[in-house]
C-alpha positions in Angstrom: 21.9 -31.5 -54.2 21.7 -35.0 -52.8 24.9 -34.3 -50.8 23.8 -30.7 -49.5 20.5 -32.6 -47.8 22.0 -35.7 -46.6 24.5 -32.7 -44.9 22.0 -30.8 -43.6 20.3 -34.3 -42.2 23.3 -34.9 -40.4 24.0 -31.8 -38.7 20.0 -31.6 -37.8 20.5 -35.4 -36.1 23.8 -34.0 -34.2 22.5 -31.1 -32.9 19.2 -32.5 -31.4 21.5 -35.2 -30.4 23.6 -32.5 -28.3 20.4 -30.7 -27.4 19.0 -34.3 -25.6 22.7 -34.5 -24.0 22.6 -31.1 -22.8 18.9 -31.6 -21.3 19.8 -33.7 -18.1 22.6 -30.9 -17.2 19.5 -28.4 -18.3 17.7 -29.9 -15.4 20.2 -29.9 -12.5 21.1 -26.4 -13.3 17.1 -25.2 -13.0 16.6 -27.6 -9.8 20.1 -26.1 -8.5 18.8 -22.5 -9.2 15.2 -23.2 -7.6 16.8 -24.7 -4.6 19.1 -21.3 -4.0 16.3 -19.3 -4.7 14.0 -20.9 -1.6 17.6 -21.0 0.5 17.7 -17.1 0.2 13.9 -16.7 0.5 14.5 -18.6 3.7 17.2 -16.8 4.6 15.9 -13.1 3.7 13.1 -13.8 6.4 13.2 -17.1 8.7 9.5 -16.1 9.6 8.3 -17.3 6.1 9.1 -20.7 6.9 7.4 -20.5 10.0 4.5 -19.1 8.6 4.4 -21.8 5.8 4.5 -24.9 8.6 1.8 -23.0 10.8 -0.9 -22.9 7.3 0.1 -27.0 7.4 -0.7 -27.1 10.9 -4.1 -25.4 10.8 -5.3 -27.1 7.9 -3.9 -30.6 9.1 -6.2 -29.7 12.6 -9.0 -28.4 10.6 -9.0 -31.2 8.6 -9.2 -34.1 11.2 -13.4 -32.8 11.0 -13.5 -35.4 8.5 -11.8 -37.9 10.5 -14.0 -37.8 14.0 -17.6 -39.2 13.7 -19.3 -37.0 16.4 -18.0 -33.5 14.4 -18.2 -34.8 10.6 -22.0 -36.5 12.1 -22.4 -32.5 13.6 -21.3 -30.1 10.5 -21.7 -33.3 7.5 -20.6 -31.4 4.1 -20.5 -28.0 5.8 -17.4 -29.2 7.1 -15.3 -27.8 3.5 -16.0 -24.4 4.9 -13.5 -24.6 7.9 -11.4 -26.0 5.4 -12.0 -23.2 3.1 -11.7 -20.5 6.1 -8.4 -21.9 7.1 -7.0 -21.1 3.2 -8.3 -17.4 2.9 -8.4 -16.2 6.8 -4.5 -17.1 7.5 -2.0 -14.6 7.1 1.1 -13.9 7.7 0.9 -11.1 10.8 -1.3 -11.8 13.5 -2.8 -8.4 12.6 -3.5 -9.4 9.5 -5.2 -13.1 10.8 -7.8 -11.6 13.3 -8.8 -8.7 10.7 -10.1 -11.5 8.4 -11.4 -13.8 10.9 -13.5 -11.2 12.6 -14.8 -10.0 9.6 -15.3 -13.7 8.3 -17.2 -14.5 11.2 -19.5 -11.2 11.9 -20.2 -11.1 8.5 -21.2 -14.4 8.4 -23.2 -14.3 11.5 -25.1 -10.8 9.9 -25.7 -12.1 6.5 -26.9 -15.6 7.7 -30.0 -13.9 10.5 -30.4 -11.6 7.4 -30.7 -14.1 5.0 -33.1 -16.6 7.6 -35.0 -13.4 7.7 -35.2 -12.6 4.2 -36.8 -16.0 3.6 -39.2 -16.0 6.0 -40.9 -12.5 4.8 -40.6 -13.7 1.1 -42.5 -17.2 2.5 -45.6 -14.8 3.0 -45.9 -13.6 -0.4 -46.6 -16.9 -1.5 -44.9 -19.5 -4.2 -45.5 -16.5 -7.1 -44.3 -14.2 -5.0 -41.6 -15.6 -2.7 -38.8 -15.7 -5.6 -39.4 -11.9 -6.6 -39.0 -10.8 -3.1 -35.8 -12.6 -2.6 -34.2 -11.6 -5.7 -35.6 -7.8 -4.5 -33.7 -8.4 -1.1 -30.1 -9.4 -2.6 -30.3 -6.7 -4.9 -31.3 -4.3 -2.4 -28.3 -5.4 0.1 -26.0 -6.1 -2.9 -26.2 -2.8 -3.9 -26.1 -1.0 -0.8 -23.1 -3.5 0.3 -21.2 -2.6 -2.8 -21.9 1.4 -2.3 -20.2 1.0 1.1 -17.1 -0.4 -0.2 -16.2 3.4 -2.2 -16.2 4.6 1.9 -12.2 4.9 2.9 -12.8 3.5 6.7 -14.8 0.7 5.7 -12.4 -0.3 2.4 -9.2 0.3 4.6 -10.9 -2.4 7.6 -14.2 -4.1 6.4 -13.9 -4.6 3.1 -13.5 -8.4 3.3 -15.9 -8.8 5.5 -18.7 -7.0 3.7 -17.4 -9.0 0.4 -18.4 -12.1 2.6 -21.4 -10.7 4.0 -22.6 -10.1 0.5 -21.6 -14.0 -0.5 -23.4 -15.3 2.7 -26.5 -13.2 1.9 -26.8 -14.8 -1.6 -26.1 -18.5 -0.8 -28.4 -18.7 2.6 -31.6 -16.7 0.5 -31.5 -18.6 -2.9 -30.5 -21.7 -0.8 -33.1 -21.4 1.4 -35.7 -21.0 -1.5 -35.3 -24.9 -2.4 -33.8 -26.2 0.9 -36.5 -26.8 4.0 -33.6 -26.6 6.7 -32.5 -23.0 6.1 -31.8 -22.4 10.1 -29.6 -25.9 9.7 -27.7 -24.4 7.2 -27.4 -21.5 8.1 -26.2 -22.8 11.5 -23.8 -24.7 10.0 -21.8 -22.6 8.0 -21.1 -20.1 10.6 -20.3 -23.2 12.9 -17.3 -24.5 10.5 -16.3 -20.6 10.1 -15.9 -19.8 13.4 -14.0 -23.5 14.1 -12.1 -22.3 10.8 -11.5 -19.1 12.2 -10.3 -19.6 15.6 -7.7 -22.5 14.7 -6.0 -19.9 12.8 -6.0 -16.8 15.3 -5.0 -19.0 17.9 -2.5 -20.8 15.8 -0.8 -17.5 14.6 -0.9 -16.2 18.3 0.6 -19.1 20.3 2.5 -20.3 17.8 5.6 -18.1 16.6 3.7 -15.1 16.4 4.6 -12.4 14.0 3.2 -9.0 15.1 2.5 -6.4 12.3 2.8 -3.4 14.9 6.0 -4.7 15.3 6.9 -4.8 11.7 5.6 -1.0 12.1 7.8 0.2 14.3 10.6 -1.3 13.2 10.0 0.2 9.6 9.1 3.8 11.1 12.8 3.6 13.0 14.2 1.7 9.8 13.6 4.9 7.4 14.6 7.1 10.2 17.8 5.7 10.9 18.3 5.7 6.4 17.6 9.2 6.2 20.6 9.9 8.8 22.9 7.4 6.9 22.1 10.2 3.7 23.3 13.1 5.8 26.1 11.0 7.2 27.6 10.4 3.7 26.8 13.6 2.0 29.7 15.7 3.2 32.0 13.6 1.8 30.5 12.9 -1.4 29.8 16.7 -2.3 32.8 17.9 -0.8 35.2 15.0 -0.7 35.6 14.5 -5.0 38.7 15.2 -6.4 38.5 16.4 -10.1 41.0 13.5 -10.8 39.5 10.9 -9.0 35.7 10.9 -9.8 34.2 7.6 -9.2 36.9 6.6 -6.1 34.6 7.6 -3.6 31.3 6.7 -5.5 31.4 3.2 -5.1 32.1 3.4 -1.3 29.0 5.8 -0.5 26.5 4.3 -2.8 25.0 2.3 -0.3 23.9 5.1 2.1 23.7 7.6 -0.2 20.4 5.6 -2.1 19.3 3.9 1.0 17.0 7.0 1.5 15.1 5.8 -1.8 13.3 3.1 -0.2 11.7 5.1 1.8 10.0 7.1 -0.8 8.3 3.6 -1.8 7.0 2.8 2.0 3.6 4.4 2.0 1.7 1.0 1.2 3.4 -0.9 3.4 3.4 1.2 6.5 -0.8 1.9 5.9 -1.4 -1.8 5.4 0.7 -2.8 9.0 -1.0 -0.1 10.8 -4.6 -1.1 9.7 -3.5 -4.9 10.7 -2.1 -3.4 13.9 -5.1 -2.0 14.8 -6.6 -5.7 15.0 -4.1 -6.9 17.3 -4.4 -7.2 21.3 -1.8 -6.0 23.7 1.5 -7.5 23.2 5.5 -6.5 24.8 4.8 -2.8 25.3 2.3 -2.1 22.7 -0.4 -1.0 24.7 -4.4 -1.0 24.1 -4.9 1.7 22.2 -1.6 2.0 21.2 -1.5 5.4 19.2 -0.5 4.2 15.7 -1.9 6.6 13.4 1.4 8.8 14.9 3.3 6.4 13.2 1.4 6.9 9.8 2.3 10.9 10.9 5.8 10.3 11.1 5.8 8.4 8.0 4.5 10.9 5.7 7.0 13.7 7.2 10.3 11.2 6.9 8.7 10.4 3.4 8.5 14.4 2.2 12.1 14.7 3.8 13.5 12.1 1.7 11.8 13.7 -0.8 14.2 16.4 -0.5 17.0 14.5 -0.5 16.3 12.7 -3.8 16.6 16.6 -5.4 19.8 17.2 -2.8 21.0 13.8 -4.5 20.4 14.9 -7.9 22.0 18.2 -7.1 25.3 16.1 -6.5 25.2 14.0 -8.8 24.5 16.6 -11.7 27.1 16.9 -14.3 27.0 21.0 -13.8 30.1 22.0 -12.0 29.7 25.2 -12.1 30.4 26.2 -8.8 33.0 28.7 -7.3 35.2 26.1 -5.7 36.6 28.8 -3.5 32.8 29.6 -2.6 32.8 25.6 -1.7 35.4 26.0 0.7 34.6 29.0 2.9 30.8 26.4 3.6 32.5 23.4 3.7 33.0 23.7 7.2 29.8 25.0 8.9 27.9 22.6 6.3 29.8 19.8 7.2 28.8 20.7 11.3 25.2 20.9 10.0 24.8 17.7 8.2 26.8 16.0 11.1 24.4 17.2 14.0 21.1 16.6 11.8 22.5 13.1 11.2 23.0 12.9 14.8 19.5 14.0 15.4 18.2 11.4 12.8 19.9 8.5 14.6 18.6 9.3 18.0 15.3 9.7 16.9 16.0 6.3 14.8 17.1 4.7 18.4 14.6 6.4 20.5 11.7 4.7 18.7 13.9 1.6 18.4 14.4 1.0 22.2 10.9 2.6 23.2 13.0 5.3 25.1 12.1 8.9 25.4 14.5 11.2 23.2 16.0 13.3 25.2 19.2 15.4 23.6 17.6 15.7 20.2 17.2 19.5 20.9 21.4 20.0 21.3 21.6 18.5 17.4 19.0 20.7 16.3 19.9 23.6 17.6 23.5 23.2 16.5 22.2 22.4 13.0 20.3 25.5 13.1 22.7 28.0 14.3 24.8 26.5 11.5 22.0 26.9 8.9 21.9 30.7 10.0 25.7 30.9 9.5 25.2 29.4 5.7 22.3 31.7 5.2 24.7 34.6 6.3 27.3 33.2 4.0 25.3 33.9 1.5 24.2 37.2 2.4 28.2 38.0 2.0 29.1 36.5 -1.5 26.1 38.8 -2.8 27.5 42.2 -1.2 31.2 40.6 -2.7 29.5 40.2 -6.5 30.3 37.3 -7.0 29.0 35.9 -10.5 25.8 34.3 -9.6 26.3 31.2 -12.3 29.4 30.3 -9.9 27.2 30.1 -7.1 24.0 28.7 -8.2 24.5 25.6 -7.7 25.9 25.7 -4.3 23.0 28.0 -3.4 20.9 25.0 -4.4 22.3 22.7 -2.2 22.1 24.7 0.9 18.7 25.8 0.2 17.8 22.1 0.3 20.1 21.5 3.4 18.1 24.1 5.1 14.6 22.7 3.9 15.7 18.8 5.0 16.3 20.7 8.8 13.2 21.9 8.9 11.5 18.6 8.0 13.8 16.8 10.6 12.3 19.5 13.4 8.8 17.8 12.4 9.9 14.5 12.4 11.5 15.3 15.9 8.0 17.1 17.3 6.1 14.1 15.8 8.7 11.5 17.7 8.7 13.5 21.0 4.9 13.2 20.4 4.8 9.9 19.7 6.7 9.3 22.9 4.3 11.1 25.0 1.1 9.0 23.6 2.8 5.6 23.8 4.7 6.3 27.0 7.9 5.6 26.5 10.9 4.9 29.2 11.7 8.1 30.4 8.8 10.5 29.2 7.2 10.5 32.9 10.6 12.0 34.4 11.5 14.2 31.3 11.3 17.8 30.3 10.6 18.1 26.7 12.0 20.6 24.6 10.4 20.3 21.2 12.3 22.5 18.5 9.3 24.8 16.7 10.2 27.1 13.1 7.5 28.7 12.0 9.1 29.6 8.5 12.8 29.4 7.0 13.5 33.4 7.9 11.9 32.9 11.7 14.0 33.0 14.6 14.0 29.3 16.5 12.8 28.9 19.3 11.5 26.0 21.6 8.6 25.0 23.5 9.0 23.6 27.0 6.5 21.5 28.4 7.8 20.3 31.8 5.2 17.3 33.4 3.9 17.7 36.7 5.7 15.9 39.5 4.2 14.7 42.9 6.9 15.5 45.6 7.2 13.6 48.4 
């Protein structure tokens, strides 16, 4: 027994022996792994680095209040506020900066005349009465401040700022119940806000700016330009596999095949960069006024196309092979024209809103694709009349019915572009004739809408 202990003792002493060896290798290996972590941070987005120097910057310039007798003699304590502003008010976008720091400061501004007013009527009830009028007041505004939160305009744009209006309110009107020098205060704290404030805005417009409409844009084209890599890699996926060789060409096309899937997660992020890019003044050729919302529009319809090509995707990748491979044939080719010329049409679109050009020869893919999707449709119509077994062809009946659906939803997305073009003015739409493709159902006949602009002649 004496020996079985004194064995275990000893292998107990060598293993925390090897575990305190093993720590200092532990700890390089963790700093080594933090340390390619930030690297590819870093690398993913250079902006981030940027960003992170210009928080320093503000806050080092922000901070300096302390450090200058005339301003820390000016704001005293209050001076933790611009402090506090610079922390909460700086984002990343510019977009993003001015929405808080406008909101910040009105709010501010509104709550403290509020809250000087509020004090002043609840000074004439007296010392009984003074406290139950205040606490009457915040509950009042509280309430009705909370209420307006549930409203979608004023949660999608205002809501930090009636958050901070509601924080202002309290602190100025229970302040101002034991402090004499309510105005002071008052005073004061919107001071250091709007010094907060403006060191950031400026800061994040002067200094390496990052524009949210930007990010916008180049996420609207982004998905676009995704959606075409789909179509470009279908035709060889569905019609390209060899019984023999099944997973040769998967690895190849995975990339473009799935990069449509992303977009079916990009709601959020495209609603939050237009309401930050509705703060931000005229910059490159974003205009005043510069008609984002069309970008939501042309969001939602690339989103319900990809939607469709998630089922398309599931339809290849379905372990049914039921289909008539002789069925396959006879559609490879006018499928393979269709997916071609709407993945054309994708990538023009894709550059058009890219370059800020107007799209010009979108309607020559389209109608291609069309006419083709009229000769599948009549494909169809034939291996009926030949009764052929309808298990053989289900599948393939699927697919096309989906081909013919993602058309469709490219047609929107190309209206909504051309649209988009027109509002925002891009290169070219003053000299151009549009020709928007228009399908009022999948039987109609297409047809096109011209709408040629009025030229002055000389």
């Amino acid at each position: 027994m004496e020996n079985t202990e004194s064995a275990e003792k000893l292998g107990c002493l060598h293993s925390g022996k090897q575990w305190i060896k093993a720590l200092p290798l532990r700890a390089f290996n963790n700093v080594a792994e933090f340390g390619n972590k930030v690297k590819k941070l870093g690398k993913d987005d250079p902006r981030r680095v940027t960003h992170s120097i210009k928080v320093g910057l503000a806050l080092s310039l922000v901070s300096l209040l302390y450090y200058f007798r005339p301003l820390y003699g000016s704001f005293g304590a209050a001076t933790m506020w611009a402090v506090l502003t610079v922390v909460v008010v700086f984002e990343f976008s510019v977009g993003a900066t001015l929405g808080k720091g406008i909101n910040r400061g009105i709010a501010t501004l509104l709550a403290g005349v509020l809250g000087v007013g509020a004090h002043h009527l609840a000074a004439l009830a007296g010392d009984k009465g003074e406290p139950i009028l205040l606490c009457l007041f915040i509950f009042l505004l509280a309430a009705a401040s909370s209420f307006s939160r549930f409203f979608p305009t004023i949660k999608a744009r205002y809501d930090y700022g009636v958050l901070i209006f509601i924080l202002t309110f309290s602190l100025v009107s229970v302040s101002g119940y034991r402090v004499e020098k309510i105005i002071e205060l008052a005073h004061q704290r919107l001071s250091t806000i709007i010094v907060g404030s403006c060191t950031c805005i400026l800061i994040s417009i002067f200094v390496c700016p990052v524009w949210a409409g930007k990010d916008l844009h180049n996420l609207i084209s982004l998905n676009i330009e995704k959606l075409g890599d789909f179509l470009q890699g279908f035709e060889e996926e569905y019609f390209g596999k060899d019984e023999n060789e099944e997973n040769v060409l998967v690895s190849q096309n995975k990339k473009p095949l799935c990069g449509y899937k992303s977009v079916l997660n990009s709601m959020t992020a495209e609603e939050s960069l237009a309401n930050f890019a509705k703060w931000e003044p005229p910059h490159g050729r974003f205009r005043f006024r510069h008609p984002w919302n069309q970008y939501l529009k042309i969001g939602a319809i690339t989103r319900q196309c990809a939607c469709q090509m998630e089922a398309l995707n599931g339809c290849i990748n379905s372990e049914i092979q039921a289909s008539s491979q002789e069925f396959k044939k006879k559609i490879q080719e006018t499928c393979t024209k269709m997916t071609f010329e709407s993945s054309k049409t994708l990538m023009e679109l894709s550059s058009s809103i890219k370059t800020m050009t107007h799209p010009q020869f979108v309607i020559t893919h389209l109608k291609t694709s069309r006419i083709a999707a009229e000769d599948l449709k009549m494909a169809l119509k034939e291996a009926k009349l030949e009764k052929t077994e309808l298990l053989q062809i289900i599948p393939t009946t699927t697919v096309i019915s989906l081909l013919i659906e993602i058309i469709t939803y490219i047609e929107r997305i190309s209206e909504s572009v051309h649209e988009l073009s027109r509002s925002a003015k891009f290169r070219g739409v003053a000299d151009s004739t549009d020709i928007v493709p228009v399908s009022d159902g999948e039987d109609s006949i297409p047809h096109v809408v011209l709408t040629v602009h009025e030229m002055t002649l000389p």
